[in-house]
MOPAC internal coordinates of N, CA, C and O (Angstrom, degrees):
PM7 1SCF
backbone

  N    0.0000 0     0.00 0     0.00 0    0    0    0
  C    1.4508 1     0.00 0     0.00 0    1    0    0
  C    1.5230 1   111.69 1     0.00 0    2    1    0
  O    1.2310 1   118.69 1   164.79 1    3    2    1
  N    1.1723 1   120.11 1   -15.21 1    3    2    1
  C    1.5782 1   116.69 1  -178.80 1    5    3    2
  C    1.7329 1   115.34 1   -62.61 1    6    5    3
  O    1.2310 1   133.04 1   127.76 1    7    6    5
  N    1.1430 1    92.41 1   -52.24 1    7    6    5
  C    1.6504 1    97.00 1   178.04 1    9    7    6
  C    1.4097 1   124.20 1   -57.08 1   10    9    7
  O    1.2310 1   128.91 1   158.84 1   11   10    9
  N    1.4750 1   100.43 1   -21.16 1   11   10    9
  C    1.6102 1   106.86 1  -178.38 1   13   11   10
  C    1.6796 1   102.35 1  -107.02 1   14   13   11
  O    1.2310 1   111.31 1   164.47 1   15   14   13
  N    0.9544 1   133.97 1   -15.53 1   15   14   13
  C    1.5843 1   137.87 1   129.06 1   17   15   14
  C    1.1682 1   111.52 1   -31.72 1   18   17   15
  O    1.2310 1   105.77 1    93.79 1   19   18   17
  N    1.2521 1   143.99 1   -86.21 1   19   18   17
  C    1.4018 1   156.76 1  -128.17 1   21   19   18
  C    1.4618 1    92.31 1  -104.26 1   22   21   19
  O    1.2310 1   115.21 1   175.44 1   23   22   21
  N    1.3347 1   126.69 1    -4.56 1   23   22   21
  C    1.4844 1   124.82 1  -174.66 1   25   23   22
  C    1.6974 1    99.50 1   -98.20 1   26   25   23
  O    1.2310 1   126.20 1   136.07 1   27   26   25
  N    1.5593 1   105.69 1   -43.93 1   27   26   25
  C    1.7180 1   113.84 1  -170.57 1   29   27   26
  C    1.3791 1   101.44 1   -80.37 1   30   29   27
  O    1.2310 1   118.92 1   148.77 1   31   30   29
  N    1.5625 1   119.67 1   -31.23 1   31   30   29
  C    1.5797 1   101.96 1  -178.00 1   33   31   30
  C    1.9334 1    98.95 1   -80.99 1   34   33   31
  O    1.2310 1   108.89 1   133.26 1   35   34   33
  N    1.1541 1   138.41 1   -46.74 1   35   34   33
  C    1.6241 1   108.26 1   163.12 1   37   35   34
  C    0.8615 1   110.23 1   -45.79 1   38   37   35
  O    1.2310 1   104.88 1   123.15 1   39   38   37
  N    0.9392 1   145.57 1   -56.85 1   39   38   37
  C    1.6403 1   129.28 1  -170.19 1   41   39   38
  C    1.3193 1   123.12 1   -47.64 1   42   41   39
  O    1.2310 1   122.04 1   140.39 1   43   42   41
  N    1.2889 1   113.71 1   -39.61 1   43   42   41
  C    1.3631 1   126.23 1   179.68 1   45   43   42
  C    1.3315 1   118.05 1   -78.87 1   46   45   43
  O    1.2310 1   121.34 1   144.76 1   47   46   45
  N    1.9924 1   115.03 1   -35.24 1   47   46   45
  C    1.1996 1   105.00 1   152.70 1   49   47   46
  C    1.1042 1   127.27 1   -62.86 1   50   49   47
  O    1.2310 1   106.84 1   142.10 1   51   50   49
  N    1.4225 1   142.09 1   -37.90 1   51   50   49
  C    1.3521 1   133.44 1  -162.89 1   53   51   50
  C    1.9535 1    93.81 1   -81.79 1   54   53   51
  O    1.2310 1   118.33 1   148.75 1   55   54   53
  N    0.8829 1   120.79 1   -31.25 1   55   54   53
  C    1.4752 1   104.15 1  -179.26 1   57   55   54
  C    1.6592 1   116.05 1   -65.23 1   58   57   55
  O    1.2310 1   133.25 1   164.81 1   59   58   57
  N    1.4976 1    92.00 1   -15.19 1   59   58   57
  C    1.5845 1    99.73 1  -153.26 1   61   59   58
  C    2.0908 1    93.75 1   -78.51 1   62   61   59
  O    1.2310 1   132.82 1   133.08 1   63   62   61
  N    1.5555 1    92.84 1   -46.92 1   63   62   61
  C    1.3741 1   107.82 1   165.16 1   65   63   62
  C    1.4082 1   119.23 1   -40.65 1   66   65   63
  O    1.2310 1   115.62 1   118.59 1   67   66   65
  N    1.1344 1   125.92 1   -61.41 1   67   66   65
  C    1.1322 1   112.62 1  -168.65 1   69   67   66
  C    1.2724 1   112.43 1   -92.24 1   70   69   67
  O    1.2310 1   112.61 1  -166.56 1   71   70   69
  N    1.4710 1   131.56 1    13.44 1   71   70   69
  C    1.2161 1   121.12 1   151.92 1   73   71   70
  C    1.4974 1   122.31 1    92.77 1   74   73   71
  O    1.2310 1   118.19 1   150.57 1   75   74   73
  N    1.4380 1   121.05 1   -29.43 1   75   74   73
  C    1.3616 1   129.34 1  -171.16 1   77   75   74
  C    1.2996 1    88.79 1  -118.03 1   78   77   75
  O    1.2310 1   130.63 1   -16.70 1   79   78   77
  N    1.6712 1    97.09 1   163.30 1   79   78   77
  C    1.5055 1   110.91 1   174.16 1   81   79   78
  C    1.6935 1   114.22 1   -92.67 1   82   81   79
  O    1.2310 1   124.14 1  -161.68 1   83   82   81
  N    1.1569 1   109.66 1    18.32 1   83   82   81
  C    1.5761 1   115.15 1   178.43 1   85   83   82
  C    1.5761 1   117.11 1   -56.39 1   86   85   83
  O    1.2310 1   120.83 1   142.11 1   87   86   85
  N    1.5256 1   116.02 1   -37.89 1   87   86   85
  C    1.7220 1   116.26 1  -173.86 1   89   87   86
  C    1.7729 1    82.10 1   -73.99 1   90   89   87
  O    1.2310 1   119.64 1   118.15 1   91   90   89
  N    0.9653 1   118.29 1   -61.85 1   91   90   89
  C    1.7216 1   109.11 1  -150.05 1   93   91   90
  C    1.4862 1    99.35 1   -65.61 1   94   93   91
  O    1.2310 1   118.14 1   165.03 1   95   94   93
  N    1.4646 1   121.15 1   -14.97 1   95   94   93
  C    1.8148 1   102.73 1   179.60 1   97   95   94
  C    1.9574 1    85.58 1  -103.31 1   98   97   95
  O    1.2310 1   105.66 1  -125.00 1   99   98   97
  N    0.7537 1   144.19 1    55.00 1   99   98   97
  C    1.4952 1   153.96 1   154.66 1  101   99   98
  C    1.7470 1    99.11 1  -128.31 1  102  101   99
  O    1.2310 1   110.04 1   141.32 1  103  102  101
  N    0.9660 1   136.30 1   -38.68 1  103  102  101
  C    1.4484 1   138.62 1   177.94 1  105  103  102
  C    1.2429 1   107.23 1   -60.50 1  106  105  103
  O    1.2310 1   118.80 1   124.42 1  107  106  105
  N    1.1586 1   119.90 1   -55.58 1  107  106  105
  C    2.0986 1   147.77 1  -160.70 1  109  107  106
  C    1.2598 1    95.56 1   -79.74 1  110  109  107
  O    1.2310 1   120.28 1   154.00 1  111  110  109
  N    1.3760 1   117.06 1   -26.00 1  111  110  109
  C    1.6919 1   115.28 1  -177.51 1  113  111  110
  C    1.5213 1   103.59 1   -95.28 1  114  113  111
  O    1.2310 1   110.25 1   136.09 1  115  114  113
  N    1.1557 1   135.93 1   -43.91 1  115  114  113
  C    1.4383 1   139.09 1   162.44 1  117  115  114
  C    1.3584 1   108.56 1   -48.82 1  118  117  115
  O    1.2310 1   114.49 1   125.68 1  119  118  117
  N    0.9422 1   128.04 1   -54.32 1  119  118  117
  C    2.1466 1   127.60 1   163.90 1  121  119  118
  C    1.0862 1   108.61 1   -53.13 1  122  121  119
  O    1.2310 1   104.30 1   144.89 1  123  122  121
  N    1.3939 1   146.57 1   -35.11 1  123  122  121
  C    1.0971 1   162.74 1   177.92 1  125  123  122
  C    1.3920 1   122.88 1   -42.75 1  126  125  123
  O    1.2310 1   137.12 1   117.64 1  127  126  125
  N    1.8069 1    84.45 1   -62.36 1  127  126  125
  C    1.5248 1   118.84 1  -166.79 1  129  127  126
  C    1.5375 1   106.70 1   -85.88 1  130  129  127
  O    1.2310 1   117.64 1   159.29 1  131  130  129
  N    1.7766 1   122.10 1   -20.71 1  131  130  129
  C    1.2730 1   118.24 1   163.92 1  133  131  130
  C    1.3370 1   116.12 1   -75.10 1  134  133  131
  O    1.2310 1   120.69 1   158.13 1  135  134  133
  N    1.5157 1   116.28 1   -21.87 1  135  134  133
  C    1.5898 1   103.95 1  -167.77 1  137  135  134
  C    1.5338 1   104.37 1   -73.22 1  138  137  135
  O    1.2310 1   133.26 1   149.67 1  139  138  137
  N    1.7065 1    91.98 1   -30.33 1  139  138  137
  C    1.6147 1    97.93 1  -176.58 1  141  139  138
  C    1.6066 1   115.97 1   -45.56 1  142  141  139
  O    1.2310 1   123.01 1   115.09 1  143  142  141
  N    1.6017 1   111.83 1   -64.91 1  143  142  141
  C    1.2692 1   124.04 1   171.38 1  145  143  142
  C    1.3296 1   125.23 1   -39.78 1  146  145  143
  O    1.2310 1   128.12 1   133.97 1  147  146  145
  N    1.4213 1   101.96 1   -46.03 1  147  146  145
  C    2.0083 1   104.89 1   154.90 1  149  147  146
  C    1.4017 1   112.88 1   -34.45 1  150  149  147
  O    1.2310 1   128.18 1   113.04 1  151  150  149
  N    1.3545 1   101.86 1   -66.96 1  151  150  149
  C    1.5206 1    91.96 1  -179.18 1  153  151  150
  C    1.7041 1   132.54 1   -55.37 1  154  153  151
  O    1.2310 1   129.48 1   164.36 1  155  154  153
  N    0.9978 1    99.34 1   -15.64 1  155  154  153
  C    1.5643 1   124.80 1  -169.24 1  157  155  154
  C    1.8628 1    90.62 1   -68.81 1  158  157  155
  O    1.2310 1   136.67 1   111.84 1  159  158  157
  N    1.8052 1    85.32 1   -68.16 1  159  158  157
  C    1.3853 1    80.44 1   162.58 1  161  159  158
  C    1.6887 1   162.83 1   -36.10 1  162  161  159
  O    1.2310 1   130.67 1   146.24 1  163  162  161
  N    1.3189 1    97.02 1   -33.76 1  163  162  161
  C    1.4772 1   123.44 1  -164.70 1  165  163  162
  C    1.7974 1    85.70 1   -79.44 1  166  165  163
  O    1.2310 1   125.30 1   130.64 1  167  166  165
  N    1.1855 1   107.42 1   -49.36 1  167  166  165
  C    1.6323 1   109.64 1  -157.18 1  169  167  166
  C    1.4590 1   113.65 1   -69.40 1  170  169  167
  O    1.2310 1   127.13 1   153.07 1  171  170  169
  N    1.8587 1   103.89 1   -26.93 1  171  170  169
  C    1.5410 1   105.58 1   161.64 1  173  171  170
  C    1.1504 1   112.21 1   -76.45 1  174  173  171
  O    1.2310 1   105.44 1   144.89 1  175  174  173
  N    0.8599 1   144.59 1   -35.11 1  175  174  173
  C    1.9056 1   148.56 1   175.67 1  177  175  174
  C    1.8292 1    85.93 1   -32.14 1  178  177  175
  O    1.2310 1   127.72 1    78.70 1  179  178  177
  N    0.9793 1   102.74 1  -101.30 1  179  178  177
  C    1.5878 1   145.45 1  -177.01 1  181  179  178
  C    1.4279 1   114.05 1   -22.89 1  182  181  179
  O    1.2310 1   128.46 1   127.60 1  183  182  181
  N    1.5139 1   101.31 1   -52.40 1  183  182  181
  C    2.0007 1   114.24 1   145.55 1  185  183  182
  C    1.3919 1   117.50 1   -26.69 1  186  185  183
  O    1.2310 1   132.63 1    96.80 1  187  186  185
  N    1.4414 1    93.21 1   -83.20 1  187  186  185
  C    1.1756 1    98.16 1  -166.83 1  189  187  186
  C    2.0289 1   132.45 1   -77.06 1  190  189  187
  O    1.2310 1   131.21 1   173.40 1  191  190  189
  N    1.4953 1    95.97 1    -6.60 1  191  190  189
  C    1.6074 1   130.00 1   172.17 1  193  191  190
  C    1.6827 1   102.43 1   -53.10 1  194  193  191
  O    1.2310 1   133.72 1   132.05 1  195  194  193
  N    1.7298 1    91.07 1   -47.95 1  195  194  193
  C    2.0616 1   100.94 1  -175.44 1  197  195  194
  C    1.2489 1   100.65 1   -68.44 1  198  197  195
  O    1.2310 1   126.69 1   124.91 1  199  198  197
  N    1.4317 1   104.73 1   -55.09 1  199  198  197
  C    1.5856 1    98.99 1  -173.87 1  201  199  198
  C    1.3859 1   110.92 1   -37.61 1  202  201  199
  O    1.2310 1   119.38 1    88.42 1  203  202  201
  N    1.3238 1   118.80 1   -91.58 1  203  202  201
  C    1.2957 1    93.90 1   158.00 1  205  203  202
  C    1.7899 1   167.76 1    50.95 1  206  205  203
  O    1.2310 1   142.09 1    69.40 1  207  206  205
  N    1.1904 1    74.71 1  -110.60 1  207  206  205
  C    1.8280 1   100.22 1   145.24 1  209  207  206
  C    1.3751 1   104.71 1   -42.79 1  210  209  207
  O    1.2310 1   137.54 1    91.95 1  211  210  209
  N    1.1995 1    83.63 1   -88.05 1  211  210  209
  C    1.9033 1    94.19 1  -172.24 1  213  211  210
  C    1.2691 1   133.02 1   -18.80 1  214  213  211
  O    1.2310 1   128.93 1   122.75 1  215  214  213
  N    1.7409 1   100.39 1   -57.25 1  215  214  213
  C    1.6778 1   110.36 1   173.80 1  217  215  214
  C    1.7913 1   108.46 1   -92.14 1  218  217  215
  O    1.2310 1   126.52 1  -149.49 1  219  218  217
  N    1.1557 1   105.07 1    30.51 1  219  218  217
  C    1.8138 1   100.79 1   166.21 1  221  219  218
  C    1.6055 1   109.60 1   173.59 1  222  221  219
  O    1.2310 1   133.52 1  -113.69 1  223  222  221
  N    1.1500 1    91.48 1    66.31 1  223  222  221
  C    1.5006 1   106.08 1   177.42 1  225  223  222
  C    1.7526 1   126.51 1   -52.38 1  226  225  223
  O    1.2310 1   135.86 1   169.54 1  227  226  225
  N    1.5282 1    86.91 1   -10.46 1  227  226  225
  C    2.0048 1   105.52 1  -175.67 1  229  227  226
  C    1.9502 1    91.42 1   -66.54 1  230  229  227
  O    1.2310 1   121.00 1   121.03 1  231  230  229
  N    1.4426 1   115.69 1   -58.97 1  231  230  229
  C    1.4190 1   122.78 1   175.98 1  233  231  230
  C    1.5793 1   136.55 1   -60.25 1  234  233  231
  O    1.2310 1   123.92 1  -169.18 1  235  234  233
  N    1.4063 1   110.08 1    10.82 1  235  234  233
  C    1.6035 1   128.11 1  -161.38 1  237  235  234
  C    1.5549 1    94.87 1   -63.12 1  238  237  235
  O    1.2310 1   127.45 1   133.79 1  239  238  237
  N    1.0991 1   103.26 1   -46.21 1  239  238  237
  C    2.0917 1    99.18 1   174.91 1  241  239  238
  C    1.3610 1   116.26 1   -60.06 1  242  241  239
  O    1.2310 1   125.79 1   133.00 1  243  242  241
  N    1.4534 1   106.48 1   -47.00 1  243  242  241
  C    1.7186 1    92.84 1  -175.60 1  245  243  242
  C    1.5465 1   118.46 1   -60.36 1  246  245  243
  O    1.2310 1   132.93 1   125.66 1  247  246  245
  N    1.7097 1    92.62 1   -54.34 1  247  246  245
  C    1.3066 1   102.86 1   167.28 1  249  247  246
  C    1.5349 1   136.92 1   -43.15 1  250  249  247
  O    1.2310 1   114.90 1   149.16 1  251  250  249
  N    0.9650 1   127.27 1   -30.84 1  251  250  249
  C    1.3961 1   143.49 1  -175.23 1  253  251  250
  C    1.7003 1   100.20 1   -89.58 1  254  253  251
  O    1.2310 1   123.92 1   125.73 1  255  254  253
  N    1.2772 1   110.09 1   -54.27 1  255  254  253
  C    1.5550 1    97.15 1  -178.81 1  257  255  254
  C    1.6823 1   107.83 1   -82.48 1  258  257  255
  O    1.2310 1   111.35 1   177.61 1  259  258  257
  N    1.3841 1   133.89 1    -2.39 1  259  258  257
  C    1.4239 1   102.44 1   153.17 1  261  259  258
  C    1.7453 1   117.06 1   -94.36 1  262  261  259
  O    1.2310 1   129.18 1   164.13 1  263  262  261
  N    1.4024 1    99.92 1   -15.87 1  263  262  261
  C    1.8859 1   102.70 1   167.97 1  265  263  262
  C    1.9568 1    89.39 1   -52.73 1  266  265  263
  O    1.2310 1    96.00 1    53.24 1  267  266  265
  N    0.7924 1   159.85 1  -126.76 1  267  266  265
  C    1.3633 1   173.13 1  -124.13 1  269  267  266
  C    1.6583 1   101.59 1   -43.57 1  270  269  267
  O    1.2310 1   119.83 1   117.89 1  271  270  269
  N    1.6680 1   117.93 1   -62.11 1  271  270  269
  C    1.5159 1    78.31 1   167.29 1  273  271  270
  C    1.4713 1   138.62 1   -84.69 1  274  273  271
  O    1.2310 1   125.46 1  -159.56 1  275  274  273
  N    1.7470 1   107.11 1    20.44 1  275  274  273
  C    1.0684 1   112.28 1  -153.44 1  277  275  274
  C    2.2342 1    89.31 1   -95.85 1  278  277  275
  O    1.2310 1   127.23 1   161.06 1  279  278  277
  N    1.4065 1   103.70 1   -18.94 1  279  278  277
  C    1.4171 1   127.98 1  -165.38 1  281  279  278
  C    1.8964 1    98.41 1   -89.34 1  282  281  279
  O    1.2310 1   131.77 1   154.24 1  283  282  281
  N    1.4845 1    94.89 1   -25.76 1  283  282  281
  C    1.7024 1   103.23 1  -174.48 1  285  283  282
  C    1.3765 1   117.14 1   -80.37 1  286  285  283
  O    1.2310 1   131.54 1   134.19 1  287  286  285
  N    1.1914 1    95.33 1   -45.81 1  287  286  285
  C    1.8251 1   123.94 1   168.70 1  289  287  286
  C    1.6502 1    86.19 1   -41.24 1  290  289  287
  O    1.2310 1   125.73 1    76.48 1  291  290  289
  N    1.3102 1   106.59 1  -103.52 1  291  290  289
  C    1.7423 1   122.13 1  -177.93 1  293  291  290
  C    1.3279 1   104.03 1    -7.95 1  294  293  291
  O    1.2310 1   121.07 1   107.04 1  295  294  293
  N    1.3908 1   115.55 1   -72.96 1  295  294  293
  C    1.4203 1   115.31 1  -153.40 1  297  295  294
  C    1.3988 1   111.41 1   -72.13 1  298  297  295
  O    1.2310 1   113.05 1  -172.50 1  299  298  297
  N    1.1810 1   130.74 1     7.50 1  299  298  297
  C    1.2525 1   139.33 1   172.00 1  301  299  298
  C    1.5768 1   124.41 1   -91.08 1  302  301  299
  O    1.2310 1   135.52 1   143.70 1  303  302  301
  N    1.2565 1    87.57 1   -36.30 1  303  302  301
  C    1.8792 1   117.19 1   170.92 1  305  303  302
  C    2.1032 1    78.89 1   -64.09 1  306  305  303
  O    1.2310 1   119.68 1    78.83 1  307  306  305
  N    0.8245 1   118.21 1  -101.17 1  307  306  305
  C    1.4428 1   127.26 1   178.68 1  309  307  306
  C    1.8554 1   116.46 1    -0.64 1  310  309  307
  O    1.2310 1   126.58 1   115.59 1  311  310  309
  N    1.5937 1   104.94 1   -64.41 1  311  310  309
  C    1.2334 1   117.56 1   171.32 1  313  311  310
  C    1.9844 1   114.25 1   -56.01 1  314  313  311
  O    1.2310 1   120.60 1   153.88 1  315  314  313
  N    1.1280 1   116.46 1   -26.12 1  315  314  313
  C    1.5083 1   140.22 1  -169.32 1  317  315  314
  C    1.1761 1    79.27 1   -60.78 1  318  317  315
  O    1.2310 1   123.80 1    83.54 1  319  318  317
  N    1.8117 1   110.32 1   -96.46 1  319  318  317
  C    1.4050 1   115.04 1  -172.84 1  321  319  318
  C    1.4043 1   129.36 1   -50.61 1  322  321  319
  O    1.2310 1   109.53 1   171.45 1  323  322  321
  N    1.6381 1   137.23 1    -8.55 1  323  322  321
  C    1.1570 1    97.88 1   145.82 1  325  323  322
  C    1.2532 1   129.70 1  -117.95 1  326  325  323
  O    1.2310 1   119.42 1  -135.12 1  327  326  325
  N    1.5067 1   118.71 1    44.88 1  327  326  325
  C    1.6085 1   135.27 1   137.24 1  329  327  326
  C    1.5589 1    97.57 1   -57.22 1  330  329  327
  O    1.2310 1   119.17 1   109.02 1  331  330  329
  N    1.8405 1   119.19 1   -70.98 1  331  330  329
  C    1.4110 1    90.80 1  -153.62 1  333  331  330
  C    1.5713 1   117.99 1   -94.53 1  334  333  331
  O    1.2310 1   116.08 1  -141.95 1  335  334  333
  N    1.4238 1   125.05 1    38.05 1  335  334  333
  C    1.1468 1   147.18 1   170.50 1  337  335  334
  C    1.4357 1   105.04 1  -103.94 1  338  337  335
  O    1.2310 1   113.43 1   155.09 1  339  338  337
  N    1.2296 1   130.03 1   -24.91 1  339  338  337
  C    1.4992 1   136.90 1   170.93 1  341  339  338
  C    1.9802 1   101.33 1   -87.89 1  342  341  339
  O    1.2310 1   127.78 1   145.34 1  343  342  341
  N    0.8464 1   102.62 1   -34.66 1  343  342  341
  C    1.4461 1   105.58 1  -176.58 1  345  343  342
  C    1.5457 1   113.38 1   -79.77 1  346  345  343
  O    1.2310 1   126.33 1   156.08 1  347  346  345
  N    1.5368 1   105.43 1   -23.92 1  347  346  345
  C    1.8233 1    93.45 1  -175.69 1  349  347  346
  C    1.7148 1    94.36 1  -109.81 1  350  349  347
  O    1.2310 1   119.01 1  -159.80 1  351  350  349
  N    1.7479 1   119.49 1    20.20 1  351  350  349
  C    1.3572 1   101.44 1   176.09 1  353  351  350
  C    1.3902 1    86.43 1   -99.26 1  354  353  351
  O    1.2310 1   114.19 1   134.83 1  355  354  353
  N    1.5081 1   128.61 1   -45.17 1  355  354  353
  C    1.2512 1   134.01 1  -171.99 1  357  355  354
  C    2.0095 1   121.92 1   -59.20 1  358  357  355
  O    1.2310 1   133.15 1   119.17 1  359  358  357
  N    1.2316 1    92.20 1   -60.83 1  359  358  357
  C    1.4291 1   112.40 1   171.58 1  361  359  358
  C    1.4222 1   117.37 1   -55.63 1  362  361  359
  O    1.2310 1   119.61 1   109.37 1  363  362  361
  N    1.4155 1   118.34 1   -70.63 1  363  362  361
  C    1.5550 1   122.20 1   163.50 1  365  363  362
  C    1.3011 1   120.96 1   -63.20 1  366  365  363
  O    1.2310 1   114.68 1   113.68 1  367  366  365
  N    1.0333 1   127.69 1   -66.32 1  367  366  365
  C    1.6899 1   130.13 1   175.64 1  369  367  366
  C    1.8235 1    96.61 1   -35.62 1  370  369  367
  O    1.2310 1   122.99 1   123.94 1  371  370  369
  N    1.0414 1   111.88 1   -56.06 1  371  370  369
  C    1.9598 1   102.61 1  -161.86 1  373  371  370
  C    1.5233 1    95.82 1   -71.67 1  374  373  371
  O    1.2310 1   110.71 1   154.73 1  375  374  373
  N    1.5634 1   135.06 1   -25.27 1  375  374  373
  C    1.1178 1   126.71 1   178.55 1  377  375  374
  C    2.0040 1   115.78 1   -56.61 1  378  377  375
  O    1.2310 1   128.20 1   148.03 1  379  378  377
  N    1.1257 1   101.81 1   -31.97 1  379  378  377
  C    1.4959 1   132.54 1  -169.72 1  381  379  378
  C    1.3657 1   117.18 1   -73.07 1  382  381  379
  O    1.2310 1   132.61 1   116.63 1  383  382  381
  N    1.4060 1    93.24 1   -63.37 1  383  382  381
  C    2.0713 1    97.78 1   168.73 1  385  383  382
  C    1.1429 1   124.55 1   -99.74 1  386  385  383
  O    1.2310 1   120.10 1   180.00 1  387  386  385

């Protein structure tokens, strides 16, 4: 935990420095922009899961139950970022104003 201590309090100083909330809504947008890509993700999982399917329909069980935790995995990566995109608008932003 130190490094991620010593990472949020710079952070918090340099936002604090410059006064505007511009670094922390550039942060919230980078969390943002991963959950997005999660999703990006999920839809290739799931793509290519049918495909799949399609050409070997004998495997539709295996296949299907690792498409799902393979979609669970992802979407969690997804849920991550916008915890800490809620956390550095809330946490940092209120430090600021």
């Amino acid at each position: 935990m130190g490094i991620i201590s010593r990472a949020y309090e710079a952070i918090s100083e340099a936002s604090a420095k410059a006064g505007s909330l511009g670094f922390v809504a550039i942060g919230a947008g980078i969390a943002i922009l991963t959950a997005g890509l999660s999703s990006l993700g999920e839809s290739w999982i799931a793509c290519h899961a049918i495909d799949a399917m399609s050409r070997n329909p004998e495997q539709k069980g295996k296949l299907q139950s690792t498409m799902i935790l393979a979609i669970a995995l992802d979407e969690s990566c997804g849920i991550y970022a916008l915890i800490v995109a809620i956390l550095i608008i809330f946490i940092l932003g209120g430090k600021i104003a």
